[in-house]
VORO-220801 format. One line per 3 residues: number of its first residue (from 1); their letters; for each residue x, y, z of C-alpha. Coordinates in pm, whole numbers, plus 50000, padded with zeros to 5 digits. Layout:
<sites>
NUM	A	X:Y:Z  ...
</sites>
This chain:
<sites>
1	XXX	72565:34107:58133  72766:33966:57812  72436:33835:57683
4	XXX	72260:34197:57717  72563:34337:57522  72547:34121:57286
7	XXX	72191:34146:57190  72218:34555:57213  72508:34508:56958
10	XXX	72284:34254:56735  72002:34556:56780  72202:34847:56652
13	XXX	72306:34666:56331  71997:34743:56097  72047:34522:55753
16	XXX	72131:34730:55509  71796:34751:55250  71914:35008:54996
19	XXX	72037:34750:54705  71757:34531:54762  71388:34569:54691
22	XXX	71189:34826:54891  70966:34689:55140  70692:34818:55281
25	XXX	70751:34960:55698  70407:34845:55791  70454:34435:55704
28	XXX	70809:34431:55787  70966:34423:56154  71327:34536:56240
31	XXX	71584:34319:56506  71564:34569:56721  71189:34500:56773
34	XXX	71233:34104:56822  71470:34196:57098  71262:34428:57281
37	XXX	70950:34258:57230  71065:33932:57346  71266:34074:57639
40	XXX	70946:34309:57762  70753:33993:57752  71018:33769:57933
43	XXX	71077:34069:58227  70706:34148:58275  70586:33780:58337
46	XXX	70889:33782:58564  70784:34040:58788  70389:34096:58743
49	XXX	70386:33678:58783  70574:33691:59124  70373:33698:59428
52	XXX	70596:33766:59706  70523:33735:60087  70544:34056:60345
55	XXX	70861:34112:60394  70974:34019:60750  70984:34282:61019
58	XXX	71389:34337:61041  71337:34418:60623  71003:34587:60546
61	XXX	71122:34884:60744  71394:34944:60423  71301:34970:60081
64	XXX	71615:34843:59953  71598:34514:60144  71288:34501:60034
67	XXX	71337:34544:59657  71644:34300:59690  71417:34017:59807
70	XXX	71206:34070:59517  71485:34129:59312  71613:33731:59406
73	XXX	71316:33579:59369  71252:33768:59000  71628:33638:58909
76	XXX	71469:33293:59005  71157:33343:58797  71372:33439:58550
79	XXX	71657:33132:58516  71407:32880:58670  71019:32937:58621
82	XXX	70983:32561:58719  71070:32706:59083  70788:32894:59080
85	XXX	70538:32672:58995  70623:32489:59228  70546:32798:59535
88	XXX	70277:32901:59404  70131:32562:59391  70255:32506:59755
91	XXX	70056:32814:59870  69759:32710:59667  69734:32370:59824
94	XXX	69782:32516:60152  69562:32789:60101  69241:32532:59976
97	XXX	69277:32368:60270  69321:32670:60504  69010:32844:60375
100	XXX	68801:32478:60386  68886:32460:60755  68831:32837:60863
103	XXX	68505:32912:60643  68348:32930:60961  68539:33235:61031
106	XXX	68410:33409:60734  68773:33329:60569  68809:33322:60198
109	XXX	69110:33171:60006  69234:33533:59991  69230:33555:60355
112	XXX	69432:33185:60363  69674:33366:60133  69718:33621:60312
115	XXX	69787:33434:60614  70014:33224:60438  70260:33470:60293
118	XXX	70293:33636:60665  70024:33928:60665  69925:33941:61047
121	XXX	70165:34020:61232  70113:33914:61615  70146:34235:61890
124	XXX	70080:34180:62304  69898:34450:62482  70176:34685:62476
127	XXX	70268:34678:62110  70509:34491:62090  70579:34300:61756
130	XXX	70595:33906:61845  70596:33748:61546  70421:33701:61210
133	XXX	70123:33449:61239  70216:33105:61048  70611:33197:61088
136	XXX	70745:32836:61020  70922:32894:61326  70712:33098:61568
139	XXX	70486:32737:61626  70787:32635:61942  70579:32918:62137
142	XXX	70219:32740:62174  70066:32417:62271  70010:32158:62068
145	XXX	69643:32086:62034  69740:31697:62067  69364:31629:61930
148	XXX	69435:31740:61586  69138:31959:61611  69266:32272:61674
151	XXX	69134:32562:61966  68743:32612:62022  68627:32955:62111
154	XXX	68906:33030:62415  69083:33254:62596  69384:33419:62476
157	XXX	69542:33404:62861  69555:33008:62854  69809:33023:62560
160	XXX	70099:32880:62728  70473:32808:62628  70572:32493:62489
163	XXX	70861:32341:62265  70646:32094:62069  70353:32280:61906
166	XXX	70120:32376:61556  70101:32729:61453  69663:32688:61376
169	XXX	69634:32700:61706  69729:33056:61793  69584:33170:61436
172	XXX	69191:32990:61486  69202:33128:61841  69298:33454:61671
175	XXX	69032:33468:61396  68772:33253:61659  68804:33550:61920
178	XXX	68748:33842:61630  69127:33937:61668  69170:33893:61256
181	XXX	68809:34047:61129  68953:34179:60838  68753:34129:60481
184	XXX	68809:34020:60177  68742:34380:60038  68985:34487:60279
187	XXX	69295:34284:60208  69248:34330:59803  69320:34692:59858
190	XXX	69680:34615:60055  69774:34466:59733  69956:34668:59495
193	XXX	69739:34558:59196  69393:34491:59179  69176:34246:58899
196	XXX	69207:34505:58608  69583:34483:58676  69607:34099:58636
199	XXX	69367:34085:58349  69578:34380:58139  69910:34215:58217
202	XXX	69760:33842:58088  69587:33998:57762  69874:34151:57694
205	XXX	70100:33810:57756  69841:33605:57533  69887:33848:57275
208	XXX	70237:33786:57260  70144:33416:57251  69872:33408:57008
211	XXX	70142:33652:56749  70370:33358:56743  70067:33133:56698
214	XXX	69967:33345:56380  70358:33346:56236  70321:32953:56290
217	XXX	69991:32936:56077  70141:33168:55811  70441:32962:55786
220	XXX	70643:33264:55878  70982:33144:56040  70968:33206:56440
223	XXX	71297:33306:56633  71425:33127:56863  71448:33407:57126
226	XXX	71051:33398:57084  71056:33025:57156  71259:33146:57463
229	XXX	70979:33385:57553  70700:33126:57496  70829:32892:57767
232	XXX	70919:33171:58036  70527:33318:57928  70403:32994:57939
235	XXX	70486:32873:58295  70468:33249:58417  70084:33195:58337
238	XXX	70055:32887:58519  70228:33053:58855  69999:33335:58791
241	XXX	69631:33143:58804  69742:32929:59122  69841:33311:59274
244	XXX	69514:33462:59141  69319:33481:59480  69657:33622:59642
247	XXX	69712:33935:59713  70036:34141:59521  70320:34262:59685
250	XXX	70192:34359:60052  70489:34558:60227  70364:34558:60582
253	XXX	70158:34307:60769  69818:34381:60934  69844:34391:61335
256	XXX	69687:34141:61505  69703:34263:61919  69538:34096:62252
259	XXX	69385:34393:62306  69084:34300:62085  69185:34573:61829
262	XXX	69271:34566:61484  69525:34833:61358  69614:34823:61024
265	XXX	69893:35036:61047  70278:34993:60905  70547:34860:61204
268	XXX	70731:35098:61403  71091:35102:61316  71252:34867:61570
271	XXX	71472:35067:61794  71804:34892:61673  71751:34987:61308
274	XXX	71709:35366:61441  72073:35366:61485  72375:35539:61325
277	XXX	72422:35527:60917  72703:35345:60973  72457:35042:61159
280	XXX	72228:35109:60843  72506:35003:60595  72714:34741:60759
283	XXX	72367:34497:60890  72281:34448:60513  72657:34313:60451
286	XXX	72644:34138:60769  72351:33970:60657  72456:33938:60310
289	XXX	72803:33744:60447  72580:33523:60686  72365:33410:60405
292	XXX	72635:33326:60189  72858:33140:60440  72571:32941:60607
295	XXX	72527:32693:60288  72283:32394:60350  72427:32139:60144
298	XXX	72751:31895:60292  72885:31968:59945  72956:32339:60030
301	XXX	73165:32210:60356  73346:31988:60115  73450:32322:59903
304	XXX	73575:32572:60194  73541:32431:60569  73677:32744:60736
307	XXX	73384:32941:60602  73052:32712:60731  73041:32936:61063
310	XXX	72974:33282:61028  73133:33358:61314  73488:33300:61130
313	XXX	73674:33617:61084  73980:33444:60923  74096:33565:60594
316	XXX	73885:33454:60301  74071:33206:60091  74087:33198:59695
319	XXX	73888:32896:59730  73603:33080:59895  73616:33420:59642
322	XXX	73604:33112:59315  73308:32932:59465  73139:33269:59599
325	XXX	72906:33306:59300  72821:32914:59318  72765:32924:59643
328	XXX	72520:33218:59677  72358:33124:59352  72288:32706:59448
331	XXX	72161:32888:59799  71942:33045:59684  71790:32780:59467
334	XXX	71789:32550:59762  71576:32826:59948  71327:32843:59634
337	XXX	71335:32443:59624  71245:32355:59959  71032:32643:60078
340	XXX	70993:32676:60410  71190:32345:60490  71492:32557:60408
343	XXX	71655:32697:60770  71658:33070:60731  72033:33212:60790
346	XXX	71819:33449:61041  71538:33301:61180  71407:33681:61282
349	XXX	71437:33768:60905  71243:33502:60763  71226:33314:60449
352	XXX	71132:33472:60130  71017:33173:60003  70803:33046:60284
355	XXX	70513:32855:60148  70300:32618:60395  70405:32364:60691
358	XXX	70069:32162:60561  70205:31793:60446  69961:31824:60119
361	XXX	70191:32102:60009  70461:31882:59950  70301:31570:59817
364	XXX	70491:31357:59549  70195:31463:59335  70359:31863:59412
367	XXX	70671:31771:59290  70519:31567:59036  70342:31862:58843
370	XXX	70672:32059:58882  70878:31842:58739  70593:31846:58450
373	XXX	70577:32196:58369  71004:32179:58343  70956:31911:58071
376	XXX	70655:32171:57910  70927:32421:57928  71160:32198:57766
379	XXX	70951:32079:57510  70896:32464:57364  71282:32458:57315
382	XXX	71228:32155:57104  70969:32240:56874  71251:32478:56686
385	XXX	71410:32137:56637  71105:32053:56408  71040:32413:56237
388	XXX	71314:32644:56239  71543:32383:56003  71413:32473:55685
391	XXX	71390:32855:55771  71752:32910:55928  71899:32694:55705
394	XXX	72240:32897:55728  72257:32806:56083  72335:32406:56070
397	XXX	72579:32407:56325  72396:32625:56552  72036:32402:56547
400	XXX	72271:32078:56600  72367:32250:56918  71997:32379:56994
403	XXX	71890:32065:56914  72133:31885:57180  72065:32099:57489
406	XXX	71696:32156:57394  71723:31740:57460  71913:31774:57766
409	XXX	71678:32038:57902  71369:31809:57823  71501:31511:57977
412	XXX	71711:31644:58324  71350:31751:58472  71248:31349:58379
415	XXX	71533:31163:58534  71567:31394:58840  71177:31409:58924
418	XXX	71165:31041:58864  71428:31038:59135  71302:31298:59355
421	XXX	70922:31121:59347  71040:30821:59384  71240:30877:59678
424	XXX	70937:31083:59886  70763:30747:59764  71016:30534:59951
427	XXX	71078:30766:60191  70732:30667:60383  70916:30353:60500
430	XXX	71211:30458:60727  71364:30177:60698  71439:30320:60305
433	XXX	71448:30664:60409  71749:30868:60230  71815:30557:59993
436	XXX	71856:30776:59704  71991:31114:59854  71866:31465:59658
439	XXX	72071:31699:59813  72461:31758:59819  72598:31658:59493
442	XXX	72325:31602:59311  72138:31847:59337  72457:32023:59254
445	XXX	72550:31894:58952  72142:31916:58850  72182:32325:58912
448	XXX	72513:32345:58720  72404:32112:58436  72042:32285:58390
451	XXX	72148:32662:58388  72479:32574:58151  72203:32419:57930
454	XXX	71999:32741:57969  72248:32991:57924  72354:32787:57630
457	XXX	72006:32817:57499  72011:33174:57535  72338:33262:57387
460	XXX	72222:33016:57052  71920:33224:57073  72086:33537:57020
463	XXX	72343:33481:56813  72110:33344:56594  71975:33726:56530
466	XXX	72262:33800:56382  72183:33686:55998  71766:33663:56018
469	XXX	71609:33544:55712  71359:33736:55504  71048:33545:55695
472	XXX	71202:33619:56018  71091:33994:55964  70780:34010:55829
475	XXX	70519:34100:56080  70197:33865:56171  69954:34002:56407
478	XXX	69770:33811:56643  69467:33997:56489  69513:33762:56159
481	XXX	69371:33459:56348  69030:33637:56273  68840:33483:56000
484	XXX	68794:33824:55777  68466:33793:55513  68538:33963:55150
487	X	68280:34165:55057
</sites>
């Protein structure tokens, strides 16, 4: 919030032109526009970028839950790209693999996707809402196909209950007995945006891109708030492709029911959210505190012990109301990090950032290109370093300090995915299993030490708006790039 202030402040104060030369409106550019260009550009990756799953049953029935799932996950696009790179190459991998095996089906890689992110929802005979198909956690209710094959052509009345089993089973028998005989066509129109969408939202991001490019070529000095904007466009772009065949922002799941039918209808409202206004307010903060208090990590037992259960109703400590923020914040990360792997605070609510439960999804080679496009990211905060000295040569101080944490953002992603890799590496052999722990502190001081260094960025970034030089204003089109014949 102190950042936004501050760069509506550096906005409203227009340099003052009247003792100097007149320039001409049409080659010049004002702060103002910097700021709002580079912030449109930063928020619309963000959100347009994002592919979310279907919300879970107990949340698509709200708006408001539903916009504050997809209001997390664009606060983690936002602070950590990197994150979401690594989902959407989770879901690609597992959606490859997904459509390889069920192209006998008819299924595409959209209908993979679509399977993936929780869009058939499985009814019995009388309607009833069992669970969403490929629910990490809905697998405990069918047999394991101990073959490795998965189900033939069967019957849906030999699906028995079991404690040990894979969740293909239940969805080949499903798309094998014509329960799921949705198409391609089909699906594309549940999403909220359709190709013309996606190509219109990445012309207008390469624009953006290919402007900078153009200042760059003119020798025209770049901000760094548009260095800012490259990154977060950058890595947005790379989420987006591995997303392309998925669909956007699906509210309700399509109903898959024994009865041979296919309804594509919205859920009923479950009979417990019908309930009073006061039910309607308090489950969200119920849910809310739940989240919060059940932390993953040992390091959150080390901060407040009382607090680890839920089901505590002593008073809340100072301790707790300090770490609250860190807490929720570092949760939520965790949930983004690990995917699926992450245990839901409520397993009937889901995970929003449920990716696969296939082993290629989280290969070292996964984590690998992750880590990757986190050093990419870094490396646009560096080249500043190399071209912004000369321009912004009032600033000294200020590109020492861009120069230090541009360093430190470049080289955290290296050490810690050296780690990280190395460790799944190792971690084939139990007998080294855990021999270089990622999680607890760690991974706590990793979160803490990479958002100070990009909030630090950030605030550099716009206090450096403050005293622009002449270069910084003068406009460059992407449209110069164009070799133009005199005549």
């Amino acid at each position: 919030m102190s950042l936004i202030l501050l760069l509506s402040h550096i906005a409203s104060r227009q340099p003052d032109t009247s003792a100097s030369e007149p320039s001409i409106c049409d080659d010049t550019r004002t702060t103002a526009e910097i700021i709002w260009t580079c912030l449109s550009v930063i928020f619309l990756c963000a959100w347009t970028s994002v592919h979310p799953n279907v919300p879970n049953l107990c949340r698509s029935q709200h708006w408001a839950l539903v916009f504050w799932d997809e209001a997390k996950i664009t606060f983690v696009a936002l602070i950590a790209p990197e994150l979401m790179v690594l989902w959407s190459i989770r879901q690609w991998l597992a959606a490859r693999k997904m459509a390889k095996g069920y192209r006998v089906y008819g299924w595409t890689k959209t209908h993979a996707f679509f399977a993936l992110m929780g869009g058939f929802a499985f009814y019995d005979a009388n309607g009833k809402f069992l669970y969403h198909l490929w629910d990490p956690r809905f697998s405990q209710h069918f047999d394991r196909d101990r073959n490795g094959e998965g189900r033939q052509k069967g019957k849906l009345d030999e699906l028995s209950v079991s404690s040990q089993t894979e969740t293909s089973c239940l969805l080949e028998c499903c798309a094998a007995n014509s329960l799921i005989n949705i198409t391609e066509e089909d699906i594309s129109k549940l999403s909220s945006m359709d190709t013309i969408g996606k190509l219109a939202t990445i012309i207008q991001t390469l624009s953006f891109i290919a402007s900078c490019i153009a200042r760059g070529v003119k020798g025209l000095a770049i901000t760094e708030l548009e260095f800012l904007a490259l990154g977060s466009a950058a890595l947005n772009l790379v989420s987006y492709s591995f997303w392309w065949n998925k669909p956007y922002r699906v509210r309700f799941p399509v109903h898959v029911q024994v009865a041979d039918k296919f309804i594509p209808r919205p859920q009923a409202e479950p009979a417990q959210q019908a309930g009073s206004t006061y039910s309607l307010i308090t489950r969200p903060i119920i849910t809310l505190k739940a989240w919060i208090l059940e932390v993953s990590d040992a390091f959150a037992c080390r901060i407040e012990k009382d607090y680890c259960d839920p089901s505590s109703h002593e008073p809340v400590s100072l301790c707790f109301c300090l770490t609250l923020p860190l807490l929720a914040v570092t949760r939520l990360f965790t949930y983004a990090f690990n995917g699926d792997a992450a245990e839901a605070p409520q397993p009937e609510c889901g995970n929003i950032f449920s990716a696969s439960t296939f082993e290629e999804a989280r290969s070292p080679l996964t984590y690998a290109l992750t880590y990757s496009s986190a050093v990419l990211l870094g490396v646009f905060h560096c080249i500043p370093i190399m071209l912004n000295y000369r321009d912004f040569s009032g600033h000294i101080k200020d590109h020492h300090l861009w120069t230090v944490f541009a360093l430190i953002m470049t080289s955290l992603p290296l050490v810690v995915g050296f780690v990280h890799v190395f460790n799944i590496l190792r971690a084939t052999d139990r007998r080294t299993e855990g021999s270089i722990p990622m999680k607890g502190f760690l991974v706590l001081m990793f979160v803490l030490s990479y958002s100070t260094t990009r909030i630090a960025l950030m605030i550099l970034a716009a206090k450096q708006l403050v005293d622009l030089p002449p270069s910084a204003l003068q406009k460059a089109e992407w449209t110069d790039l164009i070799p133009h014949l005199d005549i």
